[in-house]
Residue, then its C-alpha position, 0 to 999 in steps of 0.5 A: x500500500x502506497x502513502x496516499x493510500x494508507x493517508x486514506x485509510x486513516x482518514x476512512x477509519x477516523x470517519x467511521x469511528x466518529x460515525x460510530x461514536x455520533x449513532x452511540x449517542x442515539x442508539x445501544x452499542x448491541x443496536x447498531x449496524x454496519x450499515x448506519x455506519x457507513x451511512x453516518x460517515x458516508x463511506x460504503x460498506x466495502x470501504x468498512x469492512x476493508x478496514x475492519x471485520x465487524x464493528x468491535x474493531x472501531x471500539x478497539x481503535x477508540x480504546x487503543x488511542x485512549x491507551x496510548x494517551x494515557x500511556x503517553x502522559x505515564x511516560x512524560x511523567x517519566x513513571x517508574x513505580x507500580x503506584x506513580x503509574x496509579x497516581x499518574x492515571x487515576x489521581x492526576x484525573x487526565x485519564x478520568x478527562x479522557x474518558x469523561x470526553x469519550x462518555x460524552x459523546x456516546x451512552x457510557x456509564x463509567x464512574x471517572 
């Protein structure tokens, strides 16, 4: 795969994890279809399943970014204990802020 195509792709996969996020603020996770979305982001089917199998892989691609923030944030606080990895997580709230933003825009009913 050339660049402009991997550009691409990206691009796809953001707009389909988007799509996914804007229909969880109307429907449950279990509701929703392929089909709604790639309608909310105006991609086609073909293009969905290209990049991924089913619908659980958007949700790991959200999570997996959501790691590597707070994973990133561990690592700029140059952490090297099991409780200042705590600390750095949970009490600093920046994983709480992560999570808070990803619990507005979808039905999520997490405590951070």
């Amino acid at each position: 795969m050339n660049k402009t195509n991997g550009k691409i792709a990206e691009q796809s996969k953001k707009k389909l994890a988007a799509a996914l996020l804007e229909i969880m603020k109307q429907y449950d996770y279990k509701e929703i279809t392929i089909t709604q979305i790639t309608l909310e982001a105006q991609l086609s089917r073909k293009t969905f399943y290209r990049l991924f199998s089913d619908k659980d892989d958007i949700l790991t691609l959200l999570f997996d970014g959501l790691f590597q923030e707070c994973f990133t944030q561990i690592k700029a606080q140059q952490v090297q204990h099991y409780w200042d990895v705590v600390q750095v997580f949970l009490i600093s709230g920046k994983p709480g802020r992560t999570c808070s933003r990803f619990c507005r825009k979808t039905t999520c009913s997490c405590t951070f």
